[in-house]
BALOBA-1460 file (C-alpha; in Angstrom, 3 decimals):
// residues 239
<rec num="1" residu="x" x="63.857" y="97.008" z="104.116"/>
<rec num="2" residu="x" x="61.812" y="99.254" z="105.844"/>
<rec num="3" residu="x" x="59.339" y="98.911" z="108.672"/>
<rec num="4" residu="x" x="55.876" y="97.064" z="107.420"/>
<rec num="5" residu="x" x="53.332" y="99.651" z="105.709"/>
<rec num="6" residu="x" x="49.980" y="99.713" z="104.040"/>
<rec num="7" residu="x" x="50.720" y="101.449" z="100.583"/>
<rec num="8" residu="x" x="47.527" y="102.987" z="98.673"/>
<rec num="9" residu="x" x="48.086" y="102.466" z="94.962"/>
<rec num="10" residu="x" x="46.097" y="104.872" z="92.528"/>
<rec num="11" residu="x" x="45.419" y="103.987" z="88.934"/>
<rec num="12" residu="x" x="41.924" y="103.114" z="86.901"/>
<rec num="13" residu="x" x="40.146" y="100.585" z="88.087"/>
<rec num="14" residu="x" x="38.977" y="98.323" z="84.842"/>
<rec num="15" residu="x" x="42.578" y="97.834" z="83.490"/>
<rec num="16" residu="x" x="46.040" y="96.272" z="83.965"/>
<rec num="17" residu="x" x="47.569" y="99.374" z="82.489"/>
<rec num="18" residu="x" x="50.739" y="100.937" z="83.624"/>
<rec num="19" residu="x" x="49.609" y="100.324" z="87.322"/>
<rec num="20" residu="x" x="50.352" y="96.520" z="86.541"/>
<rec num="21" residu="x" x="53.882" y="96.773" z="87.095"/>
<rec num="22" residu="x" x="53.602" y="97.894" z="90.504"/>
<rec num="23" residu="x" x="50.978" y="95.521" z="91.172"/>
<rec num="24" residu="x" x="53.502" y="92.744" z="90.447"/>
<rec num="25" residu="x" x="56.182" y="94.284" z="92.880"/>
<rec num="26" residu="x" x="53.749" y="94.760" z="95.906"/>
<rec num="27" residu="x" x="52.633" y="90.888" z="95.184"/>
<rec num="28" residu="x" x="55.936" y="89.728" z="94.635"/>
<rec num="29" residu="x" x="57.096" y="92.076" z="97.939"/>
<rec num="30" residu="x" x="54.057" y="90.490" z="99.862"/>
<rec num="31" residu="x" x="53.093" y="94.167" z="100.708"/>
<rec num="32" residu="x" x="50.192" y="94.955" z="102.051"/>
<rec num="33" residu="x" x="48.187" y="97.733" z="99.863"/>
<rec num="34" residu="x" x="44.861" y="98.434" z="98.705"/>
<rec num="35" residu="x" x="44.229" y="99.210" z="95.099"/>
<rec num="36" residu="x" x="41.746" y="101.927" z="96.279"/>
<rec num="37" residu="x" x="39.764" y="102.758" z="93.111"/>
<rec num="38" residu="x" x="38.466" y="99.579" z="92.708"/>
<rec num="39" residu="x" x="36.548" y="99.640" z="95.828"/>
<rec num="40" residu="x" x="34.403" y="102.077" z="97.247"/>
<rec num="41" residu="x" x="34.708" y="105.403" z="96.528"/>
<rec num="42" residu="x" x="38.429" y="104.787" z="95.437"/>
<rec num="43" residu="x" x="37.368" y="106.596" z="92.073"/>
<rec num="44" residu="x" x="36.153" y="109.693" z="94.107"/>
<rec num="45" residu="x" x="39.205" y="109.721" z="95.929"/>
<rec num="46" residu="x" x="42.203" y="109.842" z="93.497"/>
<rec num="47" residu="x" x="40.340" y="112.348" z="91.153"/>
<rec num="48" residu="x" x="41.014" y="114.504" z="94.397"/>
<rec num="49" residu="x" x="44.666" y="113.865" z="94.921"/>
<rec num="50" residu="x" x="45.003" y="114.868" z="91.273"/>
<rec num="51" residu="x" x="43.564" y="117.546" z="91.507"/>
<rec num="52" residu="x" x="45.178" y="119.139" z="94.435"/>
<rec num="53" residu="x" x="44.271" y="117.111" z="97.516"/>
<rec num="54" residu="x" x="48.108" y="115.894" z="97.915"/>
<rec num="55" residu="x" x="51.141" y="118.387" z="97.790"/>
<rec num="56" residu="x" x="52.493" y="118.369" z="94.809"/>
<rec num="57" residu="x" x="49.287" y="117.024" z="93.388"/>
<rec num="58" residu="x" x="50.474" y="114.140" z="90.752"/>
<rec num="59" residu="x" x="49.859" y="114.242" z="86.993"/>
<rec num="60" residu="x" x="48.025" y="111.335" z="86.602"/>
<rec num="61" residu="x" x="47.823" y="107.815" z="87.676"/>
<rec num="62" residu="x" x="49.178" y="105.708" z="88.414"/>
<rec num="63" residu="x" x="50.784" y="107.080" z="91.727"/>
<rec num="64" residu="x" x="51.244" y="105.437" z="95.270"/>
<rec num="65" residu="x" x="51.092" y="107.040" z="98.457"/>
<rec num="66" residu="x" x="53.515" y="105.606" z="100.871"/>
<rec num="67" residu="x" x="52.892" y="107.200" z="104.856"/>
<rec num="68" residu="x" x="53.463" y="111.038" z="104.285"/>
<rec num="69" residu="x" x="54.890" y="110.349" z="100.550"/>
<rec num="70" residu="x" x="53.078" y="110.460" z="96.996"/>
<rec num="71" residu="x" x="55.109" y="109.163" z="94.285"/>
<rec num="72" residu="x" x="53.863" y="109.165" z="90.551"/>
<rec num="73" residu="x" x="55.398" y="107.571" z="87.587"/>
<rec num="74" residu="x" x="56.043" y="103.817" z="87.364"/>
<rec num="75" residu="x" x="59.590" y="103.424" z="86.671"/>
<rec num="76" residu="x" x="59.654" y="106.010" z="89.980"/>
<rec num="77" residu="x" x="57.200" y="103.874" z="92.176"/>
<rec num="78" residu="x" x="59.329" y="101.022" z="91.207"/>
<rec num="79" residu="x" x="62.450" y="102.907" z="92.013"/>
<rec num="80" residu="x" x="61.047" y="103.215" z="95.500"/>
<rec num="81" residu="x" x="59.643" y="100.029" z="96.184"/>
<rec num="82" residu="x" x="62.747" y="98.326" z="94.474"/>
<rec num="83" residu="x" x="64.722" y="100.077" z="97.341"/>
<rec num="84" residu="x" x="62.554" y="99.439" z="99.937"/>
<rec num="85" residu="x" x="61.901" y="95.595" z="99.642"/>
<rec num="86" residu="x" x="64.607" y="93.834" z="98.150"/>
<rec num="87" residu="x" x="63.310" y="94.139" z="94.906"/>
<rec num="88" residu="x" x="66.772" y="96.153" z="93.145"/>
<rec num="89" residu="x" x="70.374" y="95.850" z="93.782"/>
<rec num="90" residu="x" x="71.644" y="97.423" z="96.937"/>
<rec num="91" residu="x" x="73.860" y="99.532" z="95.316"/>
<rec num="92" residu="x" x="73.581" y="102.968" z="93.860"/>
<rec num="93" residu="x" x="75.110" y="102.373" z="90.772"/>
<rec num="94" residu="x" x="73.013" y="99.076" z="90.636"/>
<rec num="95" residu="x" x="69.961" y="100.519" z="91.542"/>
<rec num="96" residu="x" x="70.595" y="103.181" z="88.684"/>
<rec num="97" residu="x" x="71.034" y="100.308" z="86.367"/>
<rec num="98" residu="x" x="67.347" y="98.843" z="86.882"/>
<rec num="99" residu="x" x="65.924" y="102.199" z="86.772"/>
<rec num="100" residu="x" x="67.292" y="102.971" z="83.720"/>
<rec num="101" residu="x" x="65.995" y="99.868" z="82.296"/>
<rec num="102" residu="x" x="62.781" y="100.592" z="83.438"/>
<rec num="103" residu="x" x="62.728" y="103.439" z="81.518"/>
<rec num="104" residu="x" x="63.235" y="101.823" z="78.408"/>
<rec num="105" residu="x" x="60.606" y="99.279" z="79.043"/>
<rec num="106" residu="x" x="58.385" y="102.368" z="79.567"/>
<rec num="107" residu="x" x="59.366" y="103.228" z="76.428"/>
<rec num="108" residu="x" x="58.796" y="100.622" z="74.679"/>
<rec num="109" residu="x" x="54.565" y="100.399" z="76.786"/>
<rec num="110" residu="x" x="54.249" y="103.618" z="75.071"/>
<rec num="111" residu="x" x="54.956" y="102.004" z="71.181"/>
<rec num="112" residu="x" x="53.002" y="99.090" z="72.093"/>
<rec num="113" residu="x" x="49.720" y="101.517" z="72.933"/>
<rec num="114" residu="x" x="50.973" y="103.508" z="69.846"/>
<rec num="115" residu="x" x="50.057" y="100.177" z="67.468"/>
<rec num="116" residu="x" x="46.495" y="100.906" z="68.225"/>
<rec num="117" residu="x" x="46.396" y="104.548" z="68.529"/>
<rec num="118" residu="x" x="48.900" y="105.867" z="65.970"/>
<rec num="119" residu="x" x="47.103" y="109.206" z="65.567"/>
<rec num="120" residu="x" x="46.100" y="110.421" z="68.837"/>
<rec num="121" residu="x" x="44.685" y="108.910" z="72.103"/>
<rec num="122" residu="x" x="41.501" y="111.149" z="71.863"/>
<rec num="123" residu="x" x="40.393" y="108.860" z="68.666"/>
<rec num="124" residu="x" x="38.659" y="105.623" z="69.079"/>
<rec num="125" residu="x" x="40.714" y="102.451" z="67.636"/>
<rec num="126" residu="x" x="37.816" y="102.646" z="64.758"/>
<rec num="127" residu="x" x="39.156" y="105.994" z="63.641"/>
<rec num="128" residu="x" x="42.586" y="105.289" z="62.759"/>
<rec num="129" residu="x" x="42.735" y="101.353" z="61.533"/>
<rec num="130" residu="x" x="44.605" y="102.222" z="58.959"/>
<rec num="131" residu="x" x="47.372" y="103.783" z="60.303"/>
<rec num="132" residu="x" x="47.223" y="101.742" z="63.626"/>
<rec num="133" residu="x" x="47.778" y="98.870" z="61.035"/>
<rec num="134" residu="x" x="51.009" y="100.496" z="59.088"/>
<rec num="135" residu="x" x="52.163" y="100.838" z="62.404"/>
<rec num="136" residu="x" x="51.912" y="97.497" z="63.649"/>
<rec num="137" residu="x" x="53.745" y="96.851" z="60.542"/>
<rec num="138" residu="x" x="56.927" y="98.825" z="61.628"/>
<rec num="139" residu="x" x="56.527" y="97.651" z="65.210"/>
<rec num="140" residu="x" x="56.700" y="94.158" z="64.463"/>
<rec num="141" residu="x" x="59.628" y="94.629" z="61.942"/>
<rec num="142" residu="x" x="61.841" y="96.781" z="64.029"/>
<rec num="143" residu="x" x="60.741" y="98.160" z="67.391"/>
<rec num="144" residu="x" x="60.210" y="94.850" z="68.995"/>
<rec num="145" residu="x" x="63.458" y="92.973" z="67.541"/>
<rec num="146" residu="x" x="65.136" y="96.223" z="68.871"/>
<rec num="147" residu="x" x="63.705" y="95.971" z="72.346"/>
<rec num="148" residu="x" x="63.517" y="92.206" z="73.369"/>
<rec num="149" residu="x" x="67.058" y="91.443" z="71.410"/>
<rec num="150" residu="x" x="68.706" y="94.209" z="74.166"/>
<rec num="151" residu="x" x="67.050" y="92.045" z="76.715"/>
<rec num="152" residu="x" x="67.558" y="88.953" z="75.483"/>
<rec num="153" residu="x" x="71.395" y="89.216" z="75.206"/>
<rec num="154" residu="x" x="71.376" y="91.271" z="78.712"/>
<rec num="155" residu="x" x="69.690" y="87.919" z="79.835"/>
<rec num="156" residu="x" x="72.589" y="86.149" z="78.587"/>
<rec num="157" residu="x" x="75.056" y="88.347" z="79.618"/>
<rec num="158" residu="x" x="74.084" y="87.872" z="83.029"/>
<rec num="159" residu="x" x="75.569" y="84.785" z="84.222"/>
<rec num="160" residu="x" x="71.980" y="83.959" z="86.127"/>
<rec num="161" residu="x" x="68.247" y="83.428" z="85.983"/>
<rec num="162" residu="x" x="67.305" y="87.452" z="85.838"/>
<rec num="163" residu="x" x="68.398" y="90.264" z="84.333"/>
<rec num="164" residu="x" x="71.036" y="91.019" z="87.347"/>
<rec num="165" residu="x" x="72.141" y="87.596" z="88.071"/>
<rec num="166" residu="x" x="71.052" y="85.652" z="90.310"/>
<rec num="167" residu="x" x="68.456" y="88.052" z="92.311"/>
<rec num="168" residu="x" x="64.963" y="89.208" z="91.066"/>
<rec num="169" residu="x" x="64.238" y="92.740" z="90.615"/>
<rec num="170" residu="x" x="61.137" y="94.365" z="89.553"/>
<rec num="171" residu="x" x="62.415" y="95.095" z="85.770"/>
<rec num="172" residu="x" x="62.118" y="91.045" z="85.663"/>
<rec num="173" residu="x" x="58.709" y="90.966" z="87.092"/>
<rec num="174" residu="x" x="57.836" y="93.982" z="83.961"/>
<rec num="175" residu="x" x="59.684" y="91.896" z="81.569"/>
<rec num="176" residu="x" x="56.853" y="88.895" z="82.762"/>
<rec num="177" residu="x" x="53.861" y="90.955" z="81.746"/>
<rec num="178" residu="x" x="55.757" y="92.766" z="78.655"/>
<rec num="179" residu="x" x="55.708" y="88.753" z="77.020"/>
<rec num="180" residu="x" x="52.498" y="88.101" z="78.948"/>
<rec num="181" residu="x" x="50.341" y="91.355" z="76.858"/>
<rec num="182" residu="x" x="52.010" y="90.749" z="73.270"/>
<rec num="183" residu="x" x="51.337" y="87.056" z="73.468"/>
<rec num="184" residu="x" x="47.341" y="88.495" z="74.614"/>
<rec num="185" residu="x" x="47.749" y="91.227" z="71.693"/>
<rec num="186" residu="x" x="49.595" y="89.544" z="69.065"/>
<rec num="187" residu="x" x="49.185" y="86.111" z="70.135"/>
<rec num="188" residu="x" x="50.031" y="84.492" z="66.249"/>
<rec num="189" residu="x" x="52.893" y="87.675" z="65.566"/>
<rec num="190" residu="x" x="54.460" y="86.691" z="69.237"/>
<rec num="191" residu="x" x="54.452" y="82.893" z="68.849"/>
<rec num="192" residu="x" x="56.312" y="83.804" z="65.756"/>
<rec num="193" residu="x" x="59.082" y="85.955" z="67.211"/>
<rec num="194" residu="x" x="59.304" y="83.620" z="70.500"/>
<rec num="195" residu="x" x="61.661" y="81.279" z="69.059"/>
<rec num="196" residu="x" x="64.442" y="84.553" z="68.783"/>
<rec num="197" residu="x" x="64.033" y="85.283" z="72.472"/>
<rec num="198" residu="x" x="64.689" y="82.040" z="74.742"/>
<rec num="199" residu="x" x="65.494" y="83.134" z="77.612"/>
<rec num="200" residu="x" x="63.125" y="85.670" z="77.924"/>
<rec num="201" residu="x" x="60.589" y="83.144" z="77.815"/>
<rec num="202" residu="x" x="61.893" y="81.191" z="80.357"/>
<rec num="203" residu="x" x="62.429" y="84.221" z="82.104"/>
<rec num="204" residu="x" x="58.141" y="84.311" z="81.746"/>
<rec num="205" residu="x" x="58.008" y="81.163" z="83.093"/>
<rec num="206" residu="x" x="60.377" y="81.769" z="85.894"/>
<rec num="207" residu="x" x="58.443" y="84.624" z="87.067"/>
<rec num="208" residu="x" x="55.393" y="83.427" z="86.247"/>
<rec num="209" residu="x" x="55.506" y="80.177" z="88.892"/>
<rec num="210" residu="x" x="57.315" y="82.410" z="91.974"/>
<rec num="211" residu="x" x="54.852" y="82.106" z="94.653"/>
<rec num="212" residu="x" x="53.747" y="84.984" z="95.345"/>
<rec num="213" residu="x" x="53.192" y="85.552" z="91.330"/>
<rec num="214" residu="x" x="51.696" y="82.623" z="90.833"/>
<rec num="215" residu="x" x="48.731" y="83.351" z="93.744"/>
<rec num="216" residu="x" x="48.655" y="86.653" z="92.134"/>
<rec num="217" residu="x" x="47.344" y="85.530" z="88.685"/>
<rec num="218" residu="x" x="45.124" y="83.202" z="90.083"/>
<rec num="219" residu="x" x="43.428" y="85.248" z="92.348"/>
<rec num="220" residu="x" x="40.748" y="88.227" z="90.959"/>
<rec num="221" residu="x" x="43.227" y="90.817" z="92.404"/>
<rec num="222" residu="x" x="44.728" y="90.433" z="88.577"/>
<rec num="223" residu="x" x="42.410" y="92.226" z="86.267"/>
<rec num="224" residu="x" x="42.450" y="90.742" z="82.812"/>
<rec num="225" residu="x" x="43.924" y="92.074" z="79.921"/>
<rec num="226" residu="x" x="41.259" y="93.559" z="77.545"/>
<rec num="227" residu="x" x="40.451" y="96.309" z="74.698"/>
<rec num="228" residu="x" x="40.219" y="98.941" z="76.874"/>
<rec num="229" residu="x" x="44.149" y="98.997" z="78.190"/>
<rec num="230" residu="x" x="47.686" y="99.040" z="76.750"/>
<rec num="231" residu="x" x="47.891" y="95.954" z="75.396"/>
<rec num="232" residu="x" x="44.444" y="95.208" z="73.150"/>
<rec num="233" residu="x" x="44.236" y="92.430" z="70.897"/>
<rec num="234" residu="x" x="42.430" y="93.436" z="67.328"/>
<rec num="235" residu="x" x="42.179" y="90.679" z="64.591"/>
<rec num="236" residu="x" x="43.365" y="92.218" z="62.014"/>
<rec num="237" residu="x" x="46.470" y="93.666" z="63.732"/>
<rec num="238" residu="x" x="47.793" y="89.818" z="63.936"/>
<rec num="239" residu="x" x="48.538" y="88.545" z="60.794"/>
């Protein structure tokens, strides 16, 4: 671990998003960081750094500037802070491992936000409901079995309470809020499919009552899921 450090993470302000996942690794880490566009000019300030206030400027949010370093892309950030506090397997080949499956989980963010926006993001949800509802459809049927089986058996492959063993990493802090937004999305369709995934659930639960985790959700440093992020919960998408 490296000496202490005030990160500044950078993603939208209203939303749990993609910047939730490093949310839950600085609280989990204890780091200290400011989630600077929800305060202040914050908004102001990483339009600017996108636009060519940093060097390289990054692509979009979210991205979190560490000292001299700004690092964009999740499964990155998470590569770094993973490293840095404890948070991945000391190893290279180890640390390659979690990254990798921090890929797929980013993956499988992107088909979740693709049940409610099938056609294009620039489209309200009102403009596609009808696609957005054949592809729940297919989601439900074969993306998710094919994404939370993997993890499920990699769970039981493990020989301990996370998907490593017996040490957290951040991919079990993103495999938290993955159950915690389709049981807000699809709350009937996931209650369903829970019984097929065990130990991820407990893996939920785990998670969910680690300190640091636990002060987390209860505190209004946790935005709350709504229609406006990844994971948005329409009626008629849950039957």
């Amino acid at each position: 671990m490296g000496p202490p450090m005030r990160y500044q993470l950078y993603y939208w302000p209203g939303i749990q998003g993609r910047g939730e996942y490093v949310r839950l690794a600085l609280e989990e880490a204890g780091a200290d960081y400011a989630d600077v566009a929800r305060s202040g000019h914050g908004m102001a300030a990483m339009m600017k750094m996108m636009e060519g206030n940093s060097s390289p400027p990054p692509f979009a949010p979210p991205f979190l500037k560490a000292g001299k370093l700004v690092i964009g892309q999740t499964a990155n950030i998470l590569l770094y802070l993973g490293a840095r506090h404890g948070l991945a397997p000391k190893a290279e080949a180890g640390r390659l491992w979690v990254h990798q499956l921090q890929l797929t989980i980013a993956d499988f963010v992107t088909e979740v936000h693709d049940t409610h926006h099938p056609i294009g993001v620039s489209l309200y949800y009102e403009d596609q409901r009808a696609p957005a509802k054949k592809r729940t459809e297919e989601f439900w049927k074969d993306r998710v079995p094919k994404y939370l089986d993997y993890f499920e058996r990699l769970l039981e492959r493990s020989g301990g309470s996370y998907i490593t063993g017996r040490r957290l990493t951040y991919v079990d802090l993103s495999l938290f809020q993955l159950v915690e937004g389709l049981r807000y999305a699809f709350p009937k369709r996931m209650k369903a499919f829970e019984r097929n995934i065990p130990g991820l659930v407990d893996l939920h639960d785990r998670v969910a009552n680690r300190p640091n985790i636990k002060s987390y959700i209860e505190s209004d440093r946790r935005i709350a899921f709504n229609e406006d992020g990844i994971f948005r919960h329409y009626r008629e998408l849950d039957i």
